[in-house]
MARVO-510665 format. One line per field, with one value per atom (N, C-alpha, C, CB): atom name; x, y, z. Coordinates in steps of 0.1 Angstrom, whole numbers, plus 5000, padded with zeros to 4 digits. Glycine has a CB too. Example, Ala and Ser with C-alpha at 12.3 -4.5 7.8 and 13.67 -1.06 7.14 Angstrom:
<nodes>
site <- [N; CA; C; CB; N; CA; C; CB]
px <- [5132; 5123; 5132; 5113; 5128; 5137; 5129; 5141]
py <- [4943; 4955; 4967; 4955; 4978; 4989; 5000; 4994]
pz <- [5078; 5078; 5078; 5090; 5071; 5071; 5079; 5057]
</nodes>
This chain:
<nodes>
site <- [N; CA; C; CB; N; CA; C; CB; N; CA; C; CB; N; CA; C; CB; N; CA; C; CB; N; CA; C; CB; N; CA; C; CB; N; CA; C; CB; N; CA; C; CB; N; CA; C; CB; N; CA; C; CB; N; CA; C; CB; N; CA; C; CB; N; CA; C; CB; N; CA; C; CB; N; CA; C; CB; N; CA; C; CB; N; CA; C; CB; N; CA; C; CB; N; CA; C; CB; N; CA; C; CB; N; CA; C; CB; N; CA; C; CB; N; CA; C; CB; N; CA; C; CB; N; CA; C; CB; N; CA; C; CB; N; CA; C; CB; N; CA; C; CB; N; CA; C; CB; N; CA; C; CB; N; CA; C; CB; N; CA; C; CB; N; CA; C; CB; N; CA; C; CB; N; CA; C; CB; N; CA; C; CB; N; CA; C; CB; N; CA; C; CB; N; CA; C; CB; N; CA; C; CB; N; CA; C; CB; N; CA; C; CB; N; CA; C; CB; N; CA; C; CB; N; CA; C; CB; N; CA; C; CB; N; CA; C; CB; N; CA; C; CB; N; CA; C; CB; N; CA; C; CB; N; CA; C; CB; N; CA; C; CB; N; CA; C; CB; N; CA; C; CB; N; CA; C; CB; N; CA; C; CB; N; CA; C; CB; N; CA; C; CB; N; CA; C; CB; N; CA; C; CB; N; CA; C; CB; N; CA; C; CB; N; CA; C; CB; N; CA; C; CB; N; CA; C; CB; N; CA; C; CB; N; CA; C; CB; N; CA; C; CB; N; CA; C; CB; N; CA; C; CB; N; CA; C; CB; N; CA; C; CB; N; CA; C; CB; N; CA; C; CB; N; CA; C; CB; N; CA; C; CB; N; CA; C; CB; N; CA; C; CB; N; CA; C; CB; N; CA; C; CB; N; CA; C; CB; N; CA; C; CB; N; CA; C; CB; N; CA; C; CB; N; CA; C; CB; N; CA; C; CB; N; CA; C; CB; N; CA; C; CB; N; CA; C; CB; N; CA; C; CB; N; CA; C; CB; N; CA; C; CB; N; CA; C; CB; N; CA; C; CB; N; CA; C; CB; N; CA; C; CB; N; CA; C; CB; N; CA; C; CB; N; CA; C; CB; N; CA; C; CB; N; CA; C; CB; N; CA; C; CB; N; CA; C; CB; N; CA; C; CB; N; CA; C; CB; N; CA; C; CB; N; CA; C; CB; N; CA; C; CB; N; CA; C; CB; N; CA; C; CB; N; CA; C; CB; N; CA; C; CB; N; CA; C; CB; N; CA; C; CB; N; CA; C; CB; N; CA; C; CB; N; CA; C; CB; N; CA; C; CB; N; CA; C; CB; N; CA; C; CB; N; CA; C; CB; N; CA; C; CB; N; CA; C; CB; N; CA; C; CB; N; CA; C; CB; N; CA; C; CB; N; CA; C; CB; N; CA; C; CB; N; CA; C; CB; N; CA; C; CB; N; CA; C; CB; N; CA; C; CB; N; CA; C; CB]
px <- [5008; 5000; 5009; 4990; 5007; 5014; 5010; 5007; 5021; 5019; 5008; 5029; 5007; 4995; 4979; 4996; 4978; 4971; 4965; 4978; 4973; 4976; 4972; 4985; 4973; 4971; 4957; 4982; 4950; 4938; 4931; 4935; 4933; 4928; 4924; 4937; 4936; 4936; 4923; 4949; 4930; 4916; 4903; 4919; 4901; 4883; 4880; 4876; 4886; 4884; 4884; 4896; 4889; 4887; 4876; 4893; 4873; 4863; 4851; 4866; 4850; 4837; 4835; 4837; 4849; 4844; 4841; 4851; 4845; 4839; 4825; 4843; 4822; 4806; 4799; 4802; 4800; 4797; 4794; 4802; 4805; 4804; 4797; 4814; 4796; 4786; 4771; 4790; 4767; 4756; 4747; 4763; 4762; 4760; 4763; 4749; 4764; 4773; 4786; 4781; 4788; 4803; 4808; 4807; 4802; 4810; 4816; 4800; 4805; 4810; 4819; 4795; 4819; 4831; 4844; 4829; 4841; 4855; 4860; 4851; 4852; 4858; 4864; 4849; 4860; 4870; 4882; 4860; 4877; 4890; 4904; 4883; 4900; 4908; 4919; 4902; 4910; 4918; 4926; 4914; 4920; 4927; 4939; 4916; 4938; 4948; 4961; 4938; 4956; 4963; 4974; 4953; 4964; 4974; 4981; 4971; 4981; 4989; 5004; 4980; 5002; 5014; 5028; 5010; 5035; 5051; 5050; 5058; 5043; 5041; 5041; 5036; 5051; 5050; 5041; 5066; 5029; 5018; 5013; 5004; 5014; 5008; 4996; 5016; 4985; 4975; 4980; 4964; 4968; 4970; 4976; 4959; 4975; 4981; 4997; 4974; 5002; 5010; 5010; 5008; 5001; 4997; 5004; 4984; 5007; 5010; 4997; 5020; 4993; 4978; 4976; 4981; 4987; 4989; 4984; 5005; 4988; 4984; 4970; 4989; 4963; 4951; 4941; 4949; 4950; 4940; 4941; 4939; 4953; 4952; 4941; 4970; 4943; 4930; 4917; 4933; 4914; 4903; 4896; 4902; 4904; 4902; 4897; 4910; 4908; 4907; 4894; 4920; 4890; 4874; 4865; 4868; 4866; 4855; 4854; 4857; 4864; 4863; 4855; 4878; 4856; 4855; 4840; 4862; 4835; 4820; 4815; 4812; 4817; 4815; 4816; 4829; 4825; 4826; 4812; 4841; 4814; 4799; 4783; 4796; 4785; 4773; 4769; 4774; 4781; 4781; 4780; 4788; 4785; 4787; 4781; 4777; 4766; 4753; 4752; 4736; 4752; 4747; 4762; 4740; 4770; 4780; 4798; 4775; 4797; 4807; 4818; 4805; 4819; 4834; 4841; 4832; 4831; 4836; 4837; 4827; 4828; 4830; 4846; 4815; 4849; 4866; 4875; 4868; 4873; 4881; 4879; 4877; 4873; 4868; 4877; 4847; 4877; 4885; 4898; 4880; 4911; 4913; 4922; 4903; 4910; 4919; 4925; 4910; 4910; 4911; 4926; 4893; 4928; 4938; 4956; 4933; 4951; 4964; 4964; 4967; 4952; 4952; 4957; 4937; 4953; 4955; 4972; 4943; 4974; 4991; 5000; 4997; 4997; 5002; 4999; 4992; 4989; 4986; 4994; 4964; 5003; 5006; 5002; 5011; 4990; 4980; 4979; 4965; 4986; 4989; 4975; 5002; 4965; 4957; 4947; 4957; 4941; 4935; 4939; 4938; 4950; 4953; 4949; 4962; 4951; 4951; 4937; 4953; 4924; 4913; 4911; 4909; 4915; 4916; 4913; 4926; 4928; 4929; 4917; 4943; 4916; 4901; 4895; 4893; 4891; 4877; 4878; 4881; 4888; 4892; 4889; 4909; 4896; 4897; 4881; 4903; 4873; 4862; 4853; 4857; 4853; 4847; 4851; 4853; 4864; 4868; 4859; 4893; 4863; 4857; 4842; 4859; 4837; 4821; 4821; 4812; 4829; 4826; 4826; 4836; 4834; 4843; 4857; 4835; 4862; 4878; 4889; 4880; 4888; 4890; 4907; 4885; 4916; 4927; 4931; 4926; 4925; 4929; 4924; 4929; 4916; 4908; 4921; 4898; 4928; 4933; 4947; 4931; 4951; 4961; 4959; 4962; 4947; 4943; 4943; 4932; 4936; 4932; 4948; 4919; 4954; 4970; 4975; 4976; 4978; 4981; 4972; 4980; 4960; 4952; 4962; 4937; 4961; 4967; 4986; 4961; 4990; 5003; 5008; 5014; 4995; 4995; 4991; 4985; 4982; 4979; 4988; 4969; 5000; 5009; 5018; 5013; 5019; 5032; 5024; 5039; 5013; 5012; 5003; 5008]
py <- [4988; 5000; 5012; 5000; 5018; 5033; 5044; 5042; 5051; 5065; 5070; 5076; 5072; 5085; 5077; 5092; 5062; 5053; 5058; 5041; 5050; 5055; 5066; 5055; 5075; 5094; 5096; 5107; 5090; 5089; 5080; 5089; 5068; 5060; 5067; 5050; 5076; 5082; 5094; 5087; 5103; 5114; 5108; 5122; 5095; 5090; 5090; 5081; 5082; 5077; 5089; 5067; 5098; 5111; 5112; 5123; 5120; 5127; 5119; 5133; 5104; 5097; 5096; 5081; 5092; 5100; 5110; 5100; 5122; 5136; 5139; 5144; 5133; 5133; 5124; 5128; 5111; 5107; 5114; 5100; 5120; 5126; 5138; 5127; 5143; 5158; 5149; 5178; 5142; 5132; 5127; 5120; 5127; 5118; 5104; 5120; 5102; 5085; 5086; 5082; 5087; 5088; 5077; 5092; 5064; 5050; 5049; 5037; 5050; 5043; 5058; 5040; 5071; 5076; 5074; 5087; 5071; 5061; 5054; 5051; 5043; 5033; 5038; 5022; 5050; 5054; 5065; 5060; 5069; 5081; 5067; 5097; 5057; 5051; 5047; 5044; 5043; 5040; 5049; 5035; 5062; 5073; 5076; 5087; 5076; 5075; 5064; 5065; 5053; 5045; 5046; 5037; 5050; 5052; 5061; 5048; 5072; 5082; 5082; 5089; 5072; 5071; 5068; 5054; 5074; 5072; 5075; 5059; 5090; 5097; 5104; 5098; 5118; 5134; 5138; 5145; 5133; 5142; 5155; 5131; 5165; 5176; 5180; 5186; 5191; 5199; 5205; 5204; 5218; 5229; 5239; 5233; 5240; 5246; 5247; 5244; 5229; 5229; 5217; 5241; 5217; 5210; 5198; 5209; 5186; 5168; 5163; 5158; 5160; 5146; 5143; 5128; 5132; 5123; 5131; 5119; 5143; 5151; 5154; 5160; 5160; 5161; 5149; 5168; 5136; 5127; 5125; 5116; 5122; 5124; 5136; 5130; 5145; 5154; 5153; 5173; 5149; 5147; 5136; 5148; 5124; 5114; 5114; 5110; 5125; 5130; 5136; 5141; 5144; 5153; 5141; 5157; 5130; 5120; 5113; 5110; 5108; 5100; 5105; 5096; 5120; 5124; 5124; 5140; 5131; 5138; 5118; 5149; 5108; 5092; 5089; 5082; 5094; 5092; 5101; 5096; 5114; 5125; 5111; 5147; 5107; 5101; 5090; 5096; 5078; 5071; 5073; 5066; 5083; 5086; 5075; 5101; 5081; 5080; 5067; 5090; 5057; 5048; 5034; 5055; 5037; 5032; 5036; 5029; 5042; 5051; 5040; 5057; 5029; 5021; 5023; 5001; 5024; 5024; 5039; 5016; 5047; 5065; 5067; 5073; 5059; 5058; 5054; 5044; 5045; 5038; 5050; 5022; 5054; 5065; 5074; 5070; 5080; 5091; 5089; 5098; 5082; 5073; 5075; 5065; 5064; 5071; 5082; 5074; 5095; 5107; 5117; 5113; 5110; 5114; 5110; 5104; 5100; 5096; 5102; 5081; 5107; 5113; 5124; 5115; 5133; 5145; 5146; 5151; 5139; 5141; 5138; 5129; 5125; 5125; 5138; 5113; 5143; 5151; 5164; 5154; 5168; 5175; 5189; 5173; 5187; 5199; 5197; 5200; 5208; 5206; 5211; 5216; 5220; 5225; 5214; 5235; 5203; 5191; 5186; 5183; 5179; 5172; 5172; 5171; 5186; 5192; 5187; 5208; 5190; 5189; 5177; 5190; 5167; 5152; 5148; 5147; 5156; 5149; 5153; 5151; 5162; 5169; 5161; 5182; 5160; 5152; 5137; 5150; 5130; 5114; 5116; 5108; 5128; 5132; 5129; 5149; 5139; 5142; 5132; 5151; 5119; 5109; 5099; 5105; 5100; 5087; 5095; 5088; 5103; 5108; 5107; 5121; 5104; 5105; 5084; 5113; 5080; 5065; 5061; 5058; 5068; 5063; 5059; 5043; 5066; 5064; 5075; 5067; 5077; 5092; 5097; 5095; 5087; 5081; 5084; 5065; 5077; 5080; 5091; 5071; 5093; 5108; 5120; 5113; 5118; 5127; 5128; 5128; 5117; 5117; 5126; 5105; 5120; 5134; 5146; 5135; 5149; 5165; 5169; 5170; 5167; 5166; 5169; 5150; 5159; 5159; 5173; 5144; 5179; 5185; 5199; 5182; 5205; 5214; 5214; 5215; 5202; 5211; 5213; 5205; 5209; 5214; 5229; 5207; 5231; 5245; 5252; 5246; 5249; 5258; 5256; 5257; 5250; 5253; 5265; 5235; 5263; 5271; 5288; 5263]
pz <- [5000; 5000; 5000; 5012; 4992; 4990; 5003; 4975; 5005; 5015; 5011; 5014; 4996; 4993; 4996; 4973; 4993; 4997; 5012; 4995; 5016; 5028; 5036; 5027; 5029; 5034; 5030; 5023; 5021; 5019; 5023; 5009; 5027; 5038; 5053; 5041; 5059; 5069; 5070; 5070; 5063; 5057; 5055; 5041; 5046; 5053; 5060; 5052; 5069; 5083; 5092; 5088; 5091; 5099; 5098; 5096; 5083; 5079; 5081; 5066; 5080; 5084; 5101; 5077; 5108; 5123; 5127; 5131; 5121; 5123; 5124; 5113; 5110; 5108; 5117; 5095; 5121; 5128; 5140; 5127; 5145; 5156; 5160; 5157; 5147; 5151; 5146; 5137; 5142; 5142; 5157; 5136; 5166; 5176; 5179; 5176; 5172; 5168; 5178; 5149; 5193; 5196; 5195; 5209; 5196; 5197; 5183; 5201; 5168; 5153; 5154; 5137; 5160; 5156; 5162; 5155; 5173; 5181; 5172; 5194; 5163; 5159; 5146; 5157; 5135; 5124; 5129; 5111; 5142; 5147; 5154; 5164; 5158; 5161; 5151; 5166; 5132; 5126; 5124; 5117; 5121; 5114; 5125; 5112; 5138; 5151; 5144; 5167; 5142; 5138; 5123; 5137; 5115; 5106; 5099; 5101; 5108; 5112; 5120; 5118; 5126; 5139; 5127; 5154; 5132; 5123; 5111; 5120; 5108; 5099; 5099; 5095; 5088; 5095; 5085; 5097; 5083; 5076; 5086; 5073; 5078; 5084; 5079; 5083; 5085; 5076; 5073; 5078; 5069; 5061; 5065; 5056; 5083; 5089; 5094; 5094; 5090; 5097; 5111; 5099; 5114; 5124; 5123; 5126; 5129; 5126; 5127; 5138; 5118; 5117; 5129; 5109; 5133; 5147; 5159; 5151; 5161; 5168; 5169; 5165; 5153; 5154; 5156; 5146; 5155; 5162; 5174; 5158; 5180; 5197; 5197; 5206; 5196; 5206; 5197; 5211; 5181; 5182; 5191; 5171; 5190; 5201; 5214; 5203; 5219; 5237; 5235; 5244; 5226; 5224; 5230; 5205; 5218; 5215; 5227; 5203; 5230; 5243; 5258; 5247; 5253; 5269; 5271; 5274; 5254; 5254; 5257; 5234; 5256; 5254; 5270; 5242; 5276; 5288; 5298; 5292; 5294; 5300; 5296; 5284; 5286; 5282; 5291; 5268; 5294; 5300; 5316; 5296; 5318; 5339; 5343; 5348; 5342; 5354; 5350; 5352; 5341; 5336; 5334; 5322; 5335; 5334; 5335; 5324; 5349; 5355; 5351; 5373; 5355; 5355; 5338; 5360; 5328; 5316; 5314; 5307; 5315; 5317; 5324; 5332; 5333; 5338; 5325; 5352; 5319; 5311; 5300; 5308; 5292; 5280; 5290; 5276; 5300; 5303; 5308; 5312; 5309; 5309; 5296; 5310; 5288; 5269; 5266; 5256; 5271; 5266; 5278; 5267; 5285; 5295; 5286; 5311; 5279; 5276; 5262; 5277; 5255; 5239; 5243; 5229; 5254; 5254; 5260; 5261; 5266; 5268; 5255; 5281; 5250; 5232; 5225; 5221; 5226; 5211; 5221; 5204; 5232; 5236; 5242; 5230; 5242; 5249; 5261; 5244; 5271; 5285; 5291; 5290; 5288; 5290; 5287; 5284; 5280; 5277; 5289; 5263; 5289; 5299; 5312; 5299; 5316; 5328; 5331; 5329; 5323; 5321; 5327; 5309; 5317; 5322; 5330; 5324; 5334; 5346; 5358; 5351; 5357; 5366; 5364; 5363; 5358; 5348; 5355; 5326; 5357; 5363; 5377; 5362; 5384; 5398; 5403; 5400; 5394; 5399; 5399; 5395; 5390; 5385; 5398; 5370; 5398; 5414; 5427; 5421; 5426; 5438; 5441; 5438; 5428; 5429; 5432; 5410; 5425; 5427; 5440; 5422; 5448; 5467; 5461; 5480; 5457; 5453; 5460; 5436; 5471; 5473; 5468; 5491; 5468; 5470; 5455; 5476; 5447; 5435; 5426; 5429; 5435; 5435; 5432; 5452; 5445; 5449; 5443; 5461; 5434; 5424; 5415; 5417; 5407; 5396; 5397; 5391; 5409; 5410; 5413; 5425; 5421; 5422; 5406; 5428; 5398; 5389; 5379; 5387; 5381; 5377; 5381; 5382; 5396; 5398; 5395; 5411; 5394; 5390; 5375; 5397; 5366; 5353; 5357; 5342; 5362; 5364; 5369; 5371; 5375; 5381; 5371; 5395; 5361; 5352; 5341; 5341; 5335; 5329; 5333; 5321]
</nodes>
């Protein structure tokens, strides 16, 4: 399979998780942002901007996963952990300290609501001393 193959394989798969996603579909867009995740990695494809691909799938990912995790809370918190979780480790890849930071809030506050208080208090930890670097 060729690069440019390849480069257009990636770009569907975005662009059919995107749509998906503003649809409402978070899971079937999980499943084409994952490829596009995938077949981006050890590639310096950029956009238009500049940007690295890889990048813009780590955080489109960390997006998807998180709004997948909000959906699930009330109804299925242990997996709402795991979706945030992903989106905790997309957003440290795709290099957005400010995502992360989020994250990690986002995990903190989730344990805490479970009876976790412990690993609660890792995240929010981890939450505030992103906030003091930047």
């Amino acid at each position: 399979v060729s690069t440019q193959s390849t480069g257009k394989q990636a770009e569907a798969n975005f662009n059919i998780g995107v749509a998906l996603e503003k649809r409402g579909d978070l899971s079937a867009a999980v499943e084409f942002l994952e490829k596009f995740y995938k077949l981006t990695l050890d590639q310096d494809w950029q956009d238009k901007i500049g940007d690295s691909l890889h990048d813009v799938a780590s955080i489109q990912l960390y997006r998807t996963y998180t709004s997948l995790a909000e959906e699930l809370y009330i109804d299925a918190p242990s997996l709402s952990i795991d979706y945030l979780k992903k989106a905790y480790h997309m957003a440290n890849e795709g290099g957005s300290r400010s995502e992360a930071g989020l994250a990690s809030h986002r995990l903190g506050n989730i344990y805490e609501a479970v009876g976790d208080p412990e690993v609660a208090t890792m995240y929010h930890k981890g939450y505030l001393d992103r906030c003091k670097r930047d």
